[in-house]
Predicted model as a PDB file, atoms N, CA, C, CB and O in Angstrom, pLDDT in the B-factor column:
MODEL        1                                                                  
ATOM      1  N   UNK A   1     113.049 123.619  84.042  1.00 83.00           N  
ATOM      2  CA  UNK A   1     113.282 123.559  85.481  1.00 83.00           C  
ATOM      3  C   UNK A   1     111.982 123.723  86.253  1.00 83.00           C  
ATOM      4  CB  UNK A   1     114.281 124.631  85.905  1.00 83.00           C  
ATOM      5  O   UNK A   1     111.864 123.169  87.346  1.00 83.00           O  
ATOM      6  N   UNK A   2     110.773 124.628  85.618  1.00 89.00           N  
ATOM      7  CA  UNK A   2     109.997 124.504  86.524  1.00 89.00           C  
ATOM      8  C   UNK A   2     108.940 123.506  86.052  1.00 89.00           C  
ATOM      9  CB  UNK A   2     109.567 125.743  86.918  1.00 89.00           C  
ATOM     10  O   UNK A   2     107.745 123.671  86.296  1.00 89.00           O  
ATOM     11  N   UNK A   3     109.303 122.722  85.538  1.00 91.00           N  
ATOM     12  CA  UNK A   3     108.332 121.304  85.304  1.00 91.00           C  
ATOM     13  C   UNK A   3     109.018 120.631  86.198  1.00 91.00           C  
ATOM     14  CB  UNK A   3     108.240 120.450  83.741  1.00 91.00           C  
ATOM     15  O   UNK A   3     108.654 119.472  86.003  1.00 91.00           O  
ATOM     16  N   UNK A   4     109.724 120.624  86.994  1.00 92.00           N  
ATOM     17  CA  UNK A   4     110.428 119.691  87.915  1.00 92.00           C  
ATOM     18  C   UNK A   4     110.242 120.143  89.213  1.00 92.00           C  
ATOM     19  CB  UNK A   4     111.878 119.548  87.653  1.00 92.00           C  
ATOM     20  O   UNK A   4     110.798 119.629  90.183  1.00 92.00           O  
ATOM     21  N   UNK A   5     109.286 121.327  89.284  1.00 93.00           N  
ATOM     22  CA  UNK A   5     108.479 121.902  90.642  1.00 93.00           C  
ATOM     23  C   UNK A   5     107.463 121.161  90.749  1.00 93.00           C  
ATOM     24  CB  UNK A   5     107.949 123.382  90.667  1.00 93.00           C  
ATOM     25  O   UNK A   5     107.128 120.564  91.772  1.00 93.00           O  
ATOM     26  N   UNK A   6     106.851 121.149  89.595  1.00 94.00           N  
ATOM     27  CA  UNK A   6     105.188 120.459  89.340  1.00 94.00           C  
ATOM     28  C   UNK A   6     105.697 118.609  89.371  1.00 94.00           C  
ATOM     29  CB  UNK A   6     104.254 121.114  87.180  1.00 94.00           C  
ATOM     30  O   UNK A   6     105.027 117.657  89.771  1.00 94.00           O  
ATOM     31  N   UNK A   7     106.566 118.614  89.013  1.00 97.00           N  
ATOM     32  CA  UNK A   7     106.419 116.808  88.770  1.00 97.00           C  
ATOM     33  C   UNK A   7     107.136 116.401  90.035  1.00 97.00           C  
ATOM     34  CB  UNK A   7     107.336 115.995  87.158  1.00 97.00           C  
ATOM     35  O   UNK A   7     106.289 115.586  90.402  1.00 97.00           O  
ATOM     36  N   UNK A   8     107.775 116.367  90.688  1.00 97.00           N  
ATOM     37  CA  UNK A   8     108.386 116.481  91.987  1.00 97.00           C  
ATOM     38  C   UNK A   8     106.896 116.036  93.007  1.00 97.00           C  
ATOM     39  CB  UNK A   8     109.135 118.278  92.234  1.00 97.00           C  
ATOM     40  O   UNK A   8     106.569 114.913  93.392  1.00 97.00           O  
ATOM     41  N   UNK A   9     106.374 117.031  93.182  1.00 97.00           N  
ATOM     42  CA  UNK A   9     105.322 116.726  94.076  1.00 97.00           C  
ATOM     43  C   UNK A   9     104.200 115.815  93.494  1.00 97.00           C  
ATOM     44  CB  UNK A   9     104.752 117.987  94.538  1.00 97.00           C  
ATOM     45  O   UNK A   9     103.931 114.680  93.890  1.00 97.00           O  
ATOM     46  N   UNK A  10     103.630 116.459  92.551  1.00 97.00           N  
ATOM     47  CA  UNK A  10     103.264 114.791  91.856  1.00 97.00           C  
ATOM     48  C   UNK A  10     103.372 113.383  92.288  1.00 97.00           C  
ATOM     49  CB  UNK A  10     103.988 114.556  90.823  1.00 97.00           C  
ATOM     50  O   UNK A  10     102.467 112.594  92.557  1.00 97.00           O  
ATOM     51  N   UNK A  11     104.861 113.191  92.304  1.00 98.00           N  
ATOM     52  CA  UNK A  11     105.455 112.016  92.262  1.00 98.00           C  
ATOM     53  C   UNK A  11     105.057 111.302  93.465  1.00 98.00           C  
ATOM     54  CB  UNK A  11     106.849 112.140  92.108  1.00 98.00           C  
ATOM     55  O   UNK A  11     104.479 110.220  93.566  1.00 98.00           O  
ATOM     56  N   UNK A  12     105.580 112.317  94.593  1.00 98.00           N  
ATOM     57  CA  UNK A  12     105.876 112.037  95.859  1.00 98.00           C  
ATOM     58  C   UNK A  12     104.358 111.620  96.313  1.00 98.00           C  
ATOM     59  CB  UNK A  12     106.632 113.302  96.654  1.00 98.00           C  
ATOM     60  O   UNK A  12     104.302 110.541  96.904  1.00 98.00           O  
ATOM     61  N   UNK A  13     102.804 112.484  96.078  1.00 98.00           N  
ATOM     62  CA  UNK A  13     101.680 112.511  96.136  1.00 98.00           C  
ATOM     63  C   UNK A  13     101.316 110.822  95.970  1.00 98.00           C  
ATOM     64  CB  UNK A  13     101.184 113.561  95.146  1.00 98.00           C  
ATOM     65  O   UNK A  13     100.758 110.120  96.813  1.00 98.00           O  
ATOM     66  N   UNK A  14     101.821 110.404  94.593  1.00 98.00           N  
ATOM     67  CA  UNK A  14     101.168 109.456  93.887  1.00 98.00           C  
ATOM     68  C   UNK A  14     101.936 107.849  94.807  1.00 98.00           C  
ATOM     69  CB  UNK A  14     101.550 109.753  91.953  1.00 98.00           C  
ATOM     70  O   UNK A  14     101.377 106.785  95.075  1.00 98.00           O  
ATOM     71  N   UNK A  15     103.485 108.333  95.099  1.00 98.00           N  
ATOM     72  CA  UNK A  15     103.878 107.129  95.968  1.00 98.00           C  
ATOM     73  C   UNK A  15     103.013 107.170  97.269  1.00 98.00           C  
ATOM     74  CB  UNK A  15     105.502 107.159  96.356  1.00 98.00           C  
ATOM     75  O   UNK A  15     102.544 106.105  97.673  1.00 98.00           O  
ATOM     76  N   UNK A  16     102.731 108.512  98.061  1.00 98.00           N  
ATOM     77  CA  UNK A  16     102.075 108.460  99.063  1.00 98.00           C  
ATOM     78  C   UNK A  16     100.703 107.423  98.923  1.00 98.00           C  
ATOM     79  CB  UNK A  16     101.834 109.845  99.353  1.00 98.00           C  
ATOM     80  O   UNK A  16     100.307 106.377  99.437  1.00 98.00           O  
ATOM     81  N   UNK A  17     100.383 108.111  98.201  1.00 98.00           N  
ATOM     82  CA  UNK A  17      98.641 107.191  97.551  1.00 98.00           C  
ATOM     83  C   UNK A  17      98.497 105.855  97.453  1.00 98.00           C  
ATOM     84  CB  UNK A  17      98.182 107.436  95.956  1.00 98.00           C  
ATOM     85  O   UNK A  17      97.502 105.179  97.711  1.00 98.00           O  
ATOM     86  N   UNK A  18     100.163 105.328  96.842  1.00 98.00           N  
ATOM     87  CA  UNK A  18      99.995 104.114  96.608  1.00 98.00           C  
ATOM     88  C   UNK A  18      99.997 103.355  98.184  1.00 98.00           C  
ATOM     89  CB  UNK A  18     101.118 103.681  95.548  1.00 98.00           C  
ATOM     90  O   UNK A  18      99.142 102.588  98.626  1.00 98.00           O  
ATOM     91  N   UNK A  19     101.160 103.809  98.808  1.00 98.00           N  
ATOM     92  CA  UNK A  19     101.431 103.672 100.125  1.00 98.00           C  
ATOM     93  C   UNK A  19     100.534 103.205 101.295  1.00 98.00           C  
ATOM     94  CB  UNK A  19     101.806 104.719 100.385  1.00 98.00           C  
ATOM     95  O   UNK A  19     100.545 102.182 101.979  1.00 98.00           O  
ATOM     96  N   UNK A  20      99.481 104.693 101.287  1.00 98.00           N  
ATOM     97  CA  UNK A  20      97.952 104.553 101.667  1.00 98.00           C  
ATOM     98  C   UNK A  20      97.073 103.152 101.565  1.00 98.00           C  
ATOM     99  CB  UNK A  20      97.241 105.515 100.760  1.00 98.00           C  
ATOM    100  O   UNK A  20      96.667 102.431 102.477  1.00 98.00           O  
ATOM    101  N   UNK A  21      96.945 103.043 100.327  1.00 97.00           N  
ATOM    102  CA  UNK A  21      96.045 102.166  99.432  1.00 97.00           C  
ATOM    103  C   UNK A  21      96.512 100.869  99.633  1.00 97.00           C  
ATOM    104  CB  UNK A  21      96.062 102.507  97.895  1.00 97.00           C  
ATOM    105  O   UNK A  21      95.697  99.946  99.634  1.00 97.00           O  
ATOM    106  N   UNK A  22      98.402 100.532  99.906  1.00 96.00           N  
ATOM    107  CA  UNK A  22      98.639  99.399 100.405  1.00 96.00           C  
ATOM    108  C   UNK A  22      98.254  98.884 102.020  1.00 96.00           C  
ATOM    109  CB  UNK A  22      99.898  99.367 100.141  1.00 96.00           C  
ATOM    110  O   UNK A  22      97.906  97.803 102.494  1.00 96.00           O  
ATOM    111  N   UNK A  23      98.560 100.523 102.709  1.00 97.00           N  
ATOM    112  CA  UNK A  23      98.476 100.183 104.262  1.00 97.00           C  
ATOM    113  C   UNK A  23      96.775 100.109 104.399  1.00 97.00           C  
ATOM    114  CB  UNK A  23      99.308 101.564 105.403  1.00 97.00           C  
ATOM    115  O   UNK A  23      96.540  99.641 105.513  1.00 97.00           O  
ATOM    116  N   UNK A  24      96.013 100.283 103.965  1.00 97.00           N  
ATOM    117  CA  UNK A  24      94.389 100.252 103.571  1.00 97.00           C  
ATOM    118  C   UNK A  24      93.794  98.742 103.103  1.00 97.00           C  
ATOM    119  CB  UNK A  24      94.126 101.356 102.182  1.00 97.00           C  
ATOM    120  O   UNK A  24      92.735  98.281 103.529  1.00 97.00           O  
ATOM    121  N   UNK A  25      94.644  98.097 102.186  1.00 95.00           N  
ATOM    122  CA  UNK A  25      94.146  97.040 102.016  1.00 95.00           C  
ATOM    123  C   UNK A  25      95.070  95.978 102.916  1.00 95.00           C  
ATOM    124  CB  UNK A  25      94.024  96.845 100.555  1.00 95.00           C  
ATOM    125  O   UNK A  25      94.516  94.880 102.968  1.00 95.00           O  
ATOM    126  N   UNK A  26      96.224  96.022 103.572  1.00 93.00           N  
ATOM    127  CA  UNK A  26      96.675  95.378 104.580  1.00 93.00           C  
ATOM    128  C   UNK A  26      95.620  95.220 105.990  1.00 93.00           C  
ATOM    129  CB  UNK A  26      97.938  96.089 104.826  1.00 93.00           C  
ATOM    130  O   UNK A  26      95.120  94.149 106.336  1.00 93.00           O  
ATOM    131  N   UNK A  27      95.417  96.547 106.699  1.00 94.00           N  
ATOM    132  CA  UNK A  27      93.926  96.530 107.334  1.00 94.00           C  
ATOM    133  C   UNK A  27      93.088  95.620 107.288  1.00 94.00           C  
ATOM    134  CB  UNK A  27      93.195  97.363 106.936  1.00 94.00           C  
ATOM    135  O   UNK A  27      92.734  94.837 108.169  1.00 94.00           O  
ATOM    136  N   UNK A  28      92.634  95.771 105.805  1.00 94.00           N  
ATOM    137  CA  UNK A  28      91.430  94.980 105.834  1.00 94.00           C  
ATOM    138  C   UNK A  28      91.302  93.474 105.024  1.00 94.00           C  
ATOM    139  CB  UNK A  28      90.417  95.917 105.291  1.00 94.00           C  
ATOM    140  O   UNK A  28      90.497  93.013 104.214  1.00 94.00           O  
ATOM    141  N   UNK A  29      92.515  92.975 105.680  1.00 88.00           N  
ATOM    142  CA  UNK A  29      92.960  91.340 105.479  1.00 88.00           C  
ATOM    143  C   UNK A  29      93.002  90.810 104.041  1.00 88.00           C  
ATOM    144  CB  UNK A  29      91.881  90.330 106.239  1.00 88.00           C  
ATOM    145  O   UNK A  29      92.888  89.585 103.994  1.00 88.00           O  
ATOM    146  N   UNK A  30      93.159  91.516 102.670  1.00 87.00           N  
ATOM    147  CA  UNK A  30      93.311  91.209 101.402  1.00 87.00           C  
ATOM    148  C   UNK A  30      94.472  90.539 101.170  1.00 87.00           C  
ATOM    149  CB  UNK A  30      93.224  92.233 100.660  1.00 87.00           C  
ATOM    150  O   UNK A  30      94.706  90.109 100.041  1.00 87.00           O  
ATOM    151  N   UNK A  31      95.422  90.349 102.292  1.00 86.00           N  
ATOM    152  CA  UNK A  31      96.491  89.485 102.122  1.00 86.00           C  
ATOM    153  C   UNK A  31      96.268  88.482 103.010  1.00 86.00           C  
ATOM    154  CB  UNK A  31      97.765  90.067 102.281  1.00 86.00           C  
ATOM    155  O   UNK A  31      97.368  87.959 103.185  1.00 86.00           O  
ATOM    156  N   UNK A  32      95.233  87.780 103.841  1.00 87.00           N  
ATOM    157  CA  UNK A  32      95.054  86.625 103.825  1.00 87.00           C  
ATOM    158  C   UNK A  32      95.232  85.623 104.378  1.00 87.00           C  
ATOM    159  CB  UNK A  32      95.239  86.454 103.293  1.00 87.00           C  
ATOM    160  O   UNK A  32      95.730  85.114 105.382  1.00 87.00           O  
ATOM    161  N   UNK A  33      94.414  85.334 103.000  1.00 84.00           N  
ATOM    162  CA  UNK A  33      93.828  83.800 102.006  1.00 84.00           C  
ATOM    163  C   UNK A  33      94.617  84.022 100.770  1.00 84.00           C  
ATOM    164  CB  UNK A  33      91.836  83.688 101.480  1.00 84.00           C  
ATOM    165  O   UNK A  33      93.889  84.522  99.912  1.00 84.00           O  
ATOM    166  N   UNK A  34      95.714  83.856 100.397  1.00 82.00           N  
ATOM    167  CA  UNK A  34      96.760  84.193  99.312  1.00 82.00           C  
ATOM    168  C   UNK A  34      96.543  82.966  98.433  1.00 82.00           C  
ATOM    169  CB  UNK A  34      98.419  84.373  99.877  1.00 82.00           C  
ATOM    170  O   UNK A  34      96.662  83.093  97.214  1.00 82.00           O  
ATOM    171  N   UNK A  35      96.146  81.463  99.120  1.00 84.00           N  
ATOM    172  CA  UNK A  35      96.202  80.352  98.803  1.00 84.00           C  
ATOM    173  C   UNK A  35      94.725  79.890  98.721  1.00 84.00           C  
ATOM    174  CB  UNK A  35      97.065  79.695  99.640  1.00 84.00           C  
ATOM    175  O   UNK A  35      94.271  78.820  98.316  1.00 84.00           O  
ATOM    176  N   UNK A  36      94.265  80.693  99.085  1.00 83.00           N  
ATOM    177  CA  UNK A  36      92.606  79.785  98.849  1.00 83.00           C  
ATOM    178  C   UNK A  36      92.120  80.007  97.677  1.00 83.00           C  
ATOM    179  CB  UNK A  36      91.276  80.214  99.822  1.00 83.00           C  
ATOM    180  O   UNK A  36      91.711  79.003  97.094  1.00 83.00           O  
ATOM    181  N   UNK A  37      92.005  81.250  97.002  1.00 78.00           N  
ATOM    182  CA  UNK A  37      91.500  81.388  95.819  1.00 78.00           C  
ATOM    183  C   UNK A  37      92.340  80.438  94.500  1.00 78.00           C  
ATOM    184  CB  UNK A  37      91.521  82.948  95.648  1.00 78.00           C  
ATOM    185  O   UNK A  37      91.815  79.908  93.521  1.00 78.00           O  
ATOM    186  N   UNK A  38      93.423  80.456  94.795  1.00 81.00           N  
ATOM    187  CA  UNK A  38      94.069  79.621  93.748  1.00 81.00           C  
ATOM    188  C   UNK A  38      93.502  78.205  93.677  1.00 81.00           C  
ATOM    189  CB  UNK A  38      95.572  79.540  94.002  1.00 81.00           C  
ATOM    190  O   UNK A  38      93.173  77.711  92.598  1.00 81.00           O  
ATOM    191  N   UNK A  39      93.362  77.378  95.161  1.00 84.00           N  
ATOM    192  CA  UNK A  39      92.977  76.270  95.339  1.00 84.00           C  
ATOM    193  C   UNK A  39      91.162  75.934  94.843  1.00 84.00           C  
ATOM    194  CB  UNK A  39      93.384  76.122  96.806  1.00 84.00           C  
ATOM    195  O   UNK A  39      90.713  75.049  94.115  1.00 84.00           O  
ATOM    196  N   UNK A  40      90.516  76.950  95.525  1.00 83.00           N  
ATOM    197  CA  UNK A  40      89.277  76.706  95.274  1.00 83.00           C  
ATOM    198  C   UNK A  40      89.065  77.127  93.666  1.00 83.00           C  
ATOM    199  CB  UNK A  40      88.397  77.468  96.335  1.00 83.00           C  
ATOM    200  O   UNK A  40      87.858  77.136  93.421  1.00 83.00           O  
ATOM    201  N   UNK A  41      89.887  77.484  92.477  1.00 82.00           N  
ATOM    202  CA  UNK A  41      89.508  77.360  91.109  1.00 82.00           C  
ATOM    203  C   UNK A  41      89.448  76.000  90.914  1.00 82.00           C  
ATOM    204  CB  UNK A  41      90.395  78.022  90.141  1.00 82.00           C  
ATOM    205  O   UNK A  41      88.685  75.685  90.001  1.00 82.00           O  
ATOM    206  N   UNK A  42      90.263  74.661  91.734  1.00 85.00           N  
ATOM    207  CA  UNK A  42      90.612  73.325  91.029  1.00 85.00           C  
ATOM    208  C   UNK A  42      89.463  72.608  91.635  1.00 85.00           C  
ATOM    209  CB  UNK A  42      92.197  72.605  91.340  1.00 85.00           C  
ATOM    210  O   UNK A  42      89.144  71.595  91.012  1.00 85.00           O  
ATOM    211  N   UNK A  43      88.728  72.887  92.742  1.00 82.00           N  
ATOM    212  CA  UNK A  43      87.625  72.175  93.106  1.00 82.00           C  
ATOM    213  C   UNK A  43      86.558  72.337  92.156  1.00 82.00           C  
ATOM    214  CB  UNK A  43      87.216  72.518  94.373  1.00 82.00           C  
ATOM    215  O   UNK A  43      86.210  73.421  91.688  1.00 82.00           O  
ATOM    216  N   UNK A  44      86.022  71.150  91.875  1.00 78.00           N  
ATOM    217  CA  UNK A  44      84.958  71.041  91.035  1.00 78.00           C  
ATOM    218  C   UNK A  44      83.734  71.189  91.602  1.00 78.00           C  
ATOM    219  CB  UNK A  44      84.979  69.949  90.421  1.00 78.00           C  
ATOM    220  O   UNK A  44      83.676  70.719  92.738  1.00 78.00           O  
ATOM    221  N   UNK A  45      82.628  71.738  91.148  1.00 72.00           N  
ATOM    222  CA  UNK A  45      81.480  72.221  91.926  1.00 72.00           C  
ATOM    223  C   UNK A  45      80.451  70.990  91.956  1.00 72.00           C  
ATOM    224  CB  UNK A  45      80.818  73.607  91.238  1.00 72.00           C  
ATOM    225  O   UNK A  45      79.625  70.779  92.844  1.00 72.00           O  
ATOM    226  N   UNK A  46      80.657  70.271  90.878  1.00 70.00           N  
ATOM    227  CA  UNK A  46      79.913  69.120  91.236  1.00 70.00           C  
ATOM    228  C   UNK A  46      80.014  68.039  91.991  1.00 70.00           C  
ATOM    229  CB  UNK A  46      79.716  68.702  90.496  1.00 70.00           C  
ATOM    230  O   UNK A  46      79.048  67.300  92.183  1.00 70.00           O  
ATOM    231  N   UNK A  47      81.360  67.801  92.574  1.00 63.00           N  
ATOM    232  CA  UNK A  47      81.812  66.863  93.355  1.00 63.00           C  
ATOM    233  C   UNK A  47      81.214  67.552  94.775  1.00 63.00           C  
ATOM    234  CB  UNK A  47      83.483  66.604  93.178  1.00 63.00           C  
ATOM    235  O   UNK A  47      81.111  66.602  95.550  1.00 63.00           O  
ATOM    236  N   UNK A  48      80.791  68.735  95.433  1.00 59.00           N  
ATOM    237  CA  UNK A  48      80.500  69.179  96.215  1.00 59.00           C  
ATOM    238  C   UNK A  48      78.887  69.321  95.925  1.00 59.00           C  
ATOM    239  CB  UNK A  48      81.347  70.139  96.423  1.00 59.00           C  
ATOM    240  O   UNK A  48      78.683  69.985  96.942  1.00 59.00           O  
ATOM    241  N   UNK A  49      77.869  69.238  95.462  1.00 60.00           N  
ATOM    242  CA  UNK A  49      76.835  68.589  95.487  1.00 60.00           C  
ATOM    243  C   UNK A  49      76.617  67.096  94.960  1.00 60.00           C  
ATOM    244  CB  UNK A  49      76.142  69.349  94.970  1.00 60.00           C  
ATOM    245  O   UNK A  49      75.522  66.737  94.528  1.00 60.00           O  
ATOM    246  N   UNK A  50      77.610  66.336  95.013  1.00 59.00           N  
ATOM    247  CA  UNK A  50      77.117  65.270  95.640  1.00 59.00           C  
ATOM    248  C   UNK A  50      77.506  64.871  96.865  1.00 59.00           C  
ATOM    249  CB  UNK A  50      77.242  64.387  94.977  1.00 59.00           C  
ATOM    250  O   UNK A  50      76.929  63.930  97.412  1.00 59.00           O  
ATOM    251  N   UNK A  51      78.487  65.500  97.432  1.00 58.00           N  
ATOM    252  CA  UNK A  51      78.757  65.428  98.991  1.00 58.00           C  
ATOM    253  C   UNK A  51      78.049  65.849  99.681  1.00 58.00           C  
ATOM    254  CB  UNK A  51      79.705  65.910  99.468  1.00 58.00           C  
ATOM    255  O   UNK A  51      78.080  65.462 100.849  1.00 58.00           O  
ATOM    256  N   UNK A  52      76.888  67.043  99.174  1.00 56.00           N  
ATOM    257  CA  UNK A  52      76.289  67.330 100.324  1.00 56.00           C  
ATOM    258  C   UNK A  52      74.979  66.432 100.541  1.00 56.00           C  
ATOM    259  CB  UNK A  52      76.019  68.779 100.329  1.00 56.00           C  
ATOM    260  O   UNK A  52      74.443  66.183 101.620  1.00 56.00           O  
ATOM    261  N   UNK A  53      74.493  65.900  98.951  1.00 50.00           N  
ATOM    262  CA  UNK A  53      73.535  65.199  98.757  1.00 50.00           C  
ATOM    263  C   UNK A  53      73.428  63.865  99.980  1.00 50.00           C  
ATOM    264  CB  UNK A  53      73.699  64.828  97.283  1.00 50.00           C  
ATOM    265  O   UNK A  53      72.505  63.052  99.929  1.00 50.00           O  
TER     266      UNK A  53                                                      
ENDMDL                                                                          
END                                                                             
């Protein structure tokens, strides 16, 4: 029973944290460009120096 004093708050700590860490990276716009990074893996880097050429 009293491991369920200690893990109790724990718990609650660690959802808080996560919570934090979501409302933290919401802030600072990590949700976006959700679609650009996927897209810019299929562009080829060489087709873009010869466009700029």
């Amino acid at each position: 029973m009293t491991g369920l004093a200690f893990l109790i708050p724990i718990a609650l700590g660690m959802g808080l944290l996560g919570l934090v860490a979501f409302l933290w990276s919401m802030r600072h716009g990590q949700y976006d460009d959700m679609d650009g990074a996927a897209n810019r893996i299929l562009i080829d880097d060489e087709e873009l120096g010869e466009d700029e050429a």
